[in-house]
C-alpha positions as YAML, in Angstrom:
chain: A
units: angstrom
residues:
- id: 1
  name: UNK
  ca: [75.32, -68.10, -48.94]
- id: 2
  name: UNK
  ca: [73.76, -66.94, -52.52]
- id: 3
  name: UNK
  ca: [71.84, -63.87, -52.84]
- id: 4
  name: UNK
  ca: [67.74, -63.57, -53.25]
- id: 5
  name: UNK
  ca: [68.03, -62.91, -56.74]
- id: 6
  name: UNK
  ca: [70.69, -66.14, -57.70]
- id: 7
  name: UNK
  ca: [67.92, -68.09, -55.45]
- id: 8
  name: UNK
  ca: [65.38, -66.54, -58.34]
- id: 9
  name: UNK
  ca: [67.56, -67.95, -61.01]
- id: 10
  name: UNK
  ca: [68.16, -71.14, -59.80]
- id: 11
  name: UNK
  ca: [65.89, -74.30, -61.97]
- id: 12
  name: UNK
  ca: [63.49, -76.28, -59.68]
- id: 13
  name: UNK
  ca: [66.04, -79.07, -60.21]
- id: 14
  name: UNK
  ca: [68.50, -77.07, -58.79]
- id: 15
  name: UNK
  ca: [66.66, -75.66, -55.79]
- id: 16
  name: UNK
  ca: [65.43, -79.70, -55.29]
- id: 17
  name: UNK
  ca: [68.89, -80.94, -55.19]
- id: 18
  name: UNK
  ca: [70.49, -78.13, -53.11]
- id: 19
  name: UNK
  ca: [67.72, -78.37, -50.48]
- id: 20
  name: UNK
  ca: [68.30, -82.45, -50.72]
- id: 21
  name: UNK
  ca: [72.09, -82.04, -49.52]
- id: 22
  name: UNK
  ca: [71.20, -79.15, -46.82]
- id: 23
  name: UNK
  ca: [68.53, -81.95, -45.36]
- id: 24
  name: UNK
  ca: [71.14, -84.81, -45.81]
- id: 25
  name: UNK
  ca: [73.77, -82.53, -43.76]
- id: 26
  name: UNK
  ca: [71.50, -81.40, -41.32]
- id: 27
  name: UNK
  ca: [70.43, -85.32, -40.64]
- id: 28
  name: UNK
  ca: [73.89, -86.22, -40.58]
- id: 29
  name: UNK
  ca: [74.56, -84.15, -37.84]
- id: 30
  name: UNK
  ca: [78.13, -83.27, -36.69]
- id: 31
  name: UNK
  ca: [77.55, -79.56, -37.37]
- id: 32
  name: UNK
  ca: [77.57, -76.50, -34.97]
- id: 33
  name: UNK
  ca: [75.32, -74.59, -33.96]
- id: 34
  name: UNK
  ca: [75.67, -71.53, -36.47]
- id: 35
  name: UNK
  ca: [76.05, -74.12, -39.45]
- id: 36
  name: UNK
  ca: [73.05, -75.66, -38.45]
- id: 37
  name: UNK
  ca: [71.13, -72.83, -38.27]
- id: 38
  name: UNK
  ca: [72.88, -71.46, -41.22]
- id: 39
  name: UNK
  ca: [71.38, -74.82, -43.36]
- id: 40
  name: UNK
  ca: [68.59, -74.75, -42.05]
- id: 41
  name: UNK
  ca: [67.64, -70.95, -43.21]
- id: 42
  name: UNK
  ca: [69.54, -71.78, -46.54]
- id: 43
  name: UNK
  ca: [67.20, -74.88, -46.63]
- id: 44
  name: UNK
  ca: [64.10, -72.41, -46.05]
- id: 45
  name: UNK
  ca: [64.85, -70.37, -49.04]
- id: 46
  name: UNK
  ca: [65.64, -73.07, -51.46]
- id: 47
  name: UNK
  ca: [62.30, -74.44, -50.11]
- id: 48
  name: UNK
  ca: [60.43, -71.23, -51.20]
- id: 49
  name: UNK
  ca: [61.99, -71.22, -55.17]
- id: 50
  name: UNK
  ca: [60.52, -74.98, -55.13]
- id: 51
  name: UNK
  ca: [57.32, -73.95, -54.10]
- id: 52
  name: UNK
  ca: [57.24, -71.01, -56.63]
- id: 53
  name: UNK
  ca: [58.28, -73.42, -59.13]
- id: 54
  name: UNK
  ca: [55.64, -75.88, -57.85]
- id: 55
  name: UNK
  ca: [52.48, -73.09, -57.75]
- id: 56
  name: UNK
  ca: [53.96, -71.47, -61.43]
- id: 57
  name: UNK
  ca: [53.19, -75.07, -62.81]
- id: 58
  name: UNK
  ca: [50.38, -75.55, -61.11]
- id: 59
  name: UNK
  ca: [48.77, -72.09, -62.32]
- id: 60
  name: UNK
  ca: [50.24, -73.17, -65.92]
- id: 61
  name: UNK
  ca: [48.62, -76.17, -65.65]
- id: 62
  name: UNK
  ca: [45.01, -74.55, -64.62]
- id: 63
  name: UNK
  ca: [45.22, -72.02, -67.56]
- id: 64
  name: UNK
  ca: [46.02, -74.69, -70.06]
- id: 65
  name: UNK
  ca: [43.29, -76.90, -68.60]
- id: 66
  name: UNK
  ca: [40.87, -74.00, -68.48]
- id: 67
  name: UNK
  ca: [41.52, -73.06, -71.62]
- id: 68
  name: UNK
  ca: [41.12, -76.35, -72.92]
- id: 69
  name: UNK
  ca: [37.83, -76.73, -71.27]
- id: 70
  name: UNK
  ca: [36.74, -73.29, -73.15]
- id: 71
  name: UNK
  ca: [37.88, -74.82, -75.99]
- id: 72
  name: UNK
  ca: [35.62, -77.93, -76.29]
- id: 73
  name: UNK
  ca: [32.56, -75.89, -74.84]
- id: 74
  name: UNK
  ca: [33.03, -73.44, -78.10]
- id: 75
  name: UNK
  ca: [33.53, -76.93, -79.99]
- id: 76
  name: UNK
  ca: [29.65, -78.29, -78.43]
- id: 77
  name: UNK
  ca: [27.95, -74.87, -79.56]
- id: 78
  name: UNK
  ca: [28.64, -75.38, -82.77]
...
């Protein structure tokens, strides 16, 4: 297994296509015990760096659109 701070570095891409072939294995079956449960807690983690991914863009997204809407109120004062 990878370390927290690998998890950190890995791309959302990454994290997205790691967690993809943990699900696929896990569905496929044929595993033991310990592997499974092994998957499925690396499949937890690589679901957290997507969803830190997901809520960085999101909060990018906000700013940019807040800003934005500063922006064009400035813009209507004049």
């Amino acid at each position: 297994m990878t370390t927290k701070a690998a998890d950190e570095a890995l791309g959302y891409e990454q994290a997205r296509d790691e967690l993809i072939e943990v699900v696929r294995r896990l569905e496929a079956g044929g595993t033991s015990l310990e592997e499974s449960l092994a998957l499925w807690e690396r499949g937890e983690e690589l679901a957290k760096v997507c969803r830190r991914w997901l809520d960085g863009a999101r909060a990018r997204l906000d700013a940019a659109l807040a800003e934005e809407a500063a922006t064009e109120g400035a813009a209507d004062d004049d």
